[in-house]
PAZAZA-342957 format. One record per atom (N, C-alpha, C): x, y, z; residue in one letter. Coordinates in steps of 0.05 Angstrom, whole numbers, plus 32768, in hexadecimal, padded with zeros to 4 digits. Example, Ala and Ser with C-alpha at 12.3 -4.5 7.8 and 13.67 -1.06 7.14 Angstrom:
81087F8E809CA/80F67FA6809CA/81087FBE809CA/81017FD3808ES/81117FEB808FS/81028001809DS/
# end
This chain:
862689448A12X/860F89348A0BX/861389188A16X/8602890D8A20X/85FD88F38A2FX/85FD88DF8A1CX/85FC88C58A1DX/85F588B18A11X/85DD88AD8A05X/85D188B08A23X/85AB88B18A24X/85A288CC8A0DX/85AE88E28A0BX/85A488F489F4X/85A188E489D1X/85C088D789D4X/85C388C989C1X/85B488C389B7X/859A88B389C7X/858D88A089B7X/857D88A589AFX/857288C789AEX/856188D2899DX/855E88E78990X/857788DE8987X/858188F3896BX/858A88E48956X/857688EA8942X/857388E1892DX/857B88F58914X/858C88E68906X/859288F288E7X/85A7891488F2X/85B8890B890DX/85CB891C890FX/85DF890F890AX/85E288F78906X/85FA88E78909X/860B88F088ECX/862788F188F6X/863888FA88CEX/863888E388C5X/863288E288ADX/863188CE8894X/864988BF8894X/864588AB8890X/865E889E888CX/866A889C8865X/867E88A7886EX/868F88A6884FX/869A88858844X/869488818829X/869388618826X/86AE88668824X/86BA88418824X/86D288448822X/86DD8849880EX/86F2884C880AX/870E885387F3X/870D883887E8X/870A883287CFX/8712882187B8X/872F882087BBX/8733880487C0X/8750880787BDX/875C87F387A7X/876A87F9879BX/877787EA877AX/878487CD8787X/877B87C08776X/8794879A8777X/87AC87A78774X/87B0879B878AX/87D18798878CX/87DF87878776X/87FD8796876FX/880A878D8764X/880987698767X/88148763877BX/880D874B8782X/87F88734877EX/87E08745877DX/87CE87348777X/87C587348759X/87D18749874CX/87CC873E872EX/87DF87328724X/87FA87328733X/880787188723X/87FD86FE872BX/87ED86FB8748X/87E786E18750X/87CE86DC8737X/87BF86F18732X/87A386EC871FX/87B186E086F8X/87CA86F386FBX/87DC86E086E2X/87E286CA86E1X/87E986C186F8X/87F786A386F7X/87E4869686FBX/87C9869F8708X/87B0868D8706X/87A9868086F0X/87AA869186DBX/879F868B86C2X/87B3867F86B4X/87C3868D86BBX/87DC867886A8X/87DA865686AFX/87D8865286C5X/87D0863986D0X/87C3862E86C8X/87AC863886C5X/8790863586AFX/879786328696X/87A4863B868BX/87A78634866CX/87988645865EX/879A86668668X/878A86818660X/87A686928657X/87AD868C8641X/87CA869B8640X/87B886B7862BX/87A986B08618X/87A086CB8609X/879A86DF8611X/879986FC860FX/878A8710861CX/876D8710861CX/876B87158606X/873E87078607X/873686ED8611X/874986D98616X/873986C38626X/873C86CB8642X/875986DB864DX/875786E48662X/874086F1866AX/87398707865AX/8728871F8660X/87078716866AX/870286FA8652X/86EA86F08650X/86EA86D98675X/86FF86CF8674X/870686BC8689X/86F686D086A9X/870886E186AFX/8706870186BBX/86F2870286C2X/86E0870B86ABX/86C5871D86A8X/86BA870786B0X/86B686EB86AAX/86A086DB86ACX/869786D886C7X/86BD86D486DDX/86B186D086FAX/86AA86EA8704X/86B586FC86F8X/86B48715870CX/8695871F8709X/8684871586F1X/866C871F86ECX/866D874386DAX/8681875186D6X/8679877086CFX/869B876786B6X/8696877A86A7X/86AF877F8697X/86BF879586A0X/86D6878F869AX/86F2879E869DX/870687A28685X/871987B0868BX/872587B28669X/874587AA8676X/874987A98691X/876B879B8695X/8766879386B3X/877B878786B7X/8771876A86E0X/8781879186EEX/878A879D86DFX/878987BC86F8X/877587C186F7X/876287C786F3X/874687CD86ECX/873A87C08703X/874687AF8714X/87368797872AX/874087AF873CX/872787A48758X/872D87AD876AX/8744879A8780X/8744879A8794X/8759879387B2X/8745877887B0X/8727877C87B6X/8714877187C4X/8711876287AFX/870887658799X/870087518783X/870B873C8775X/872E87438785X/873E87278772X/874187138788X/87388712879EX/873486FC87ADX/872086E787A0X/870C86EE879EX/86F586DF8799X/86F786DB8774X/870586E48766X/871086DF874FX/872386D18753X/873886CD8762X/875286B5875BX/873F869C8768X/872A8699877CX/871C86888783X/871586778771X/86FB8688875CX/86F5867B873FX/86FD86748730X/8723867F872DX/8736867D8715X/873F86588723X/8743864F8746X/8749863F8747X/873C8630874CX/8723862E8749X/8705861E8748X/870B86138731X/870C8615871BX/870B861786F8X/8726860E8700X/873C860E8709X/874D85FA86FDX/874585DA870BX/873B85DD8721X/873585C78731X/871E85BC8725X/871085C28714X/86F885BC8704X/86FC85AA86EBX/871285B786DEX/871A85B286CBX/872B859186C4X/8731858886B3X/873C856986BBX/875A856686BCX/8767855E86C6X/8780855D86C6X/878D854F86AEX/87A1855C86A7X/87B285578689X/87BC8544868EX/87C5853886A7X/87DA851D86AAX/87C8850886B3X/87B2850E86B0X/87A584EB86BDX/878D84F386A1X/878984D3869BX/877984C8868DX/875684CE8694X/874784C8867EX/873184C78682X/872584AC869AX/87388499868EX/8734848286A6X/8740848386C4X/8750849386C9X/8756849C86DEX/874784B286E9X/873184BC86DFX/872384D386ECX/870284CF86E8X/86FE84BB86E6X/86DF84A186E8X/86DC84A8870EX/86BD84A78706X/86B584B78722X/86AF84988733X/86A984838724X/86A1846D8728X/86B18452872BX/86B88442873BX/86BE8424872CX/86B0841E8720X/86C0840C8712X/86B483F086FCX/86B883DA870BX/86A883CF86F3X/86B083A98703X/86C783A786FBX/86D983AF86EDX/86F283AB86F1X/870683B2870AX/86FB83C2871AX/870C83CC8735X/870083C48740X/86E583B58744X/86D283A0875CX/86E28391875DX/86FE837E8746X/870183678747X/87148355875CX/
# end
């Protein structure tokens, strides 16, 4: 069969089989642990709630994640620490603004 046949045949083509789900790696759920630990998410239900909130769907353990999904989850986990205020600098050290005191 030619190329030129090819192009008009319709609904012979084999289906394509989706891919294989593949499980988080070991690796990446300890990286998704120490995420949170970082965070200051040491409980299991604040984990779980933490989890579910970026990932959008519930789960019952971070095996339960897929390969693909804890990328864009340690993303959010380190959005939210970068969001969050830092424990060693002051409220006056994290002023979005001068004052007339630093005009002077």
């Amino acid at each position: 069969m030619t190329d030129d046949d090819m192009l008009f045949r319709f609904g012979d083509e084999p289906e394509e089989q989706p891919a294989a789900v593949q499980p988080a790696a070991a690796w990446q759920i300890e990286q998704l642990r120490t995420a949170l630990d970082n965070l200051g998410v040491t409980e299991m239900s604040e984990r779980q709630m933490v989890v579910e909130e970026i990932i959008g769907h519930s789960i019952t353990a971070l095996k339960d994640l897929t390969y693909d999904k804890v990328r864009p989850l340690l993303e959010g986990l380190h959005a939210r620490k970068a969001a969050s205020p830092s424990s060693s600098s002051s409220a006056w050290d994290e002023r979005d603004e001068d004052t007339w005191i630093d005009r002077l």
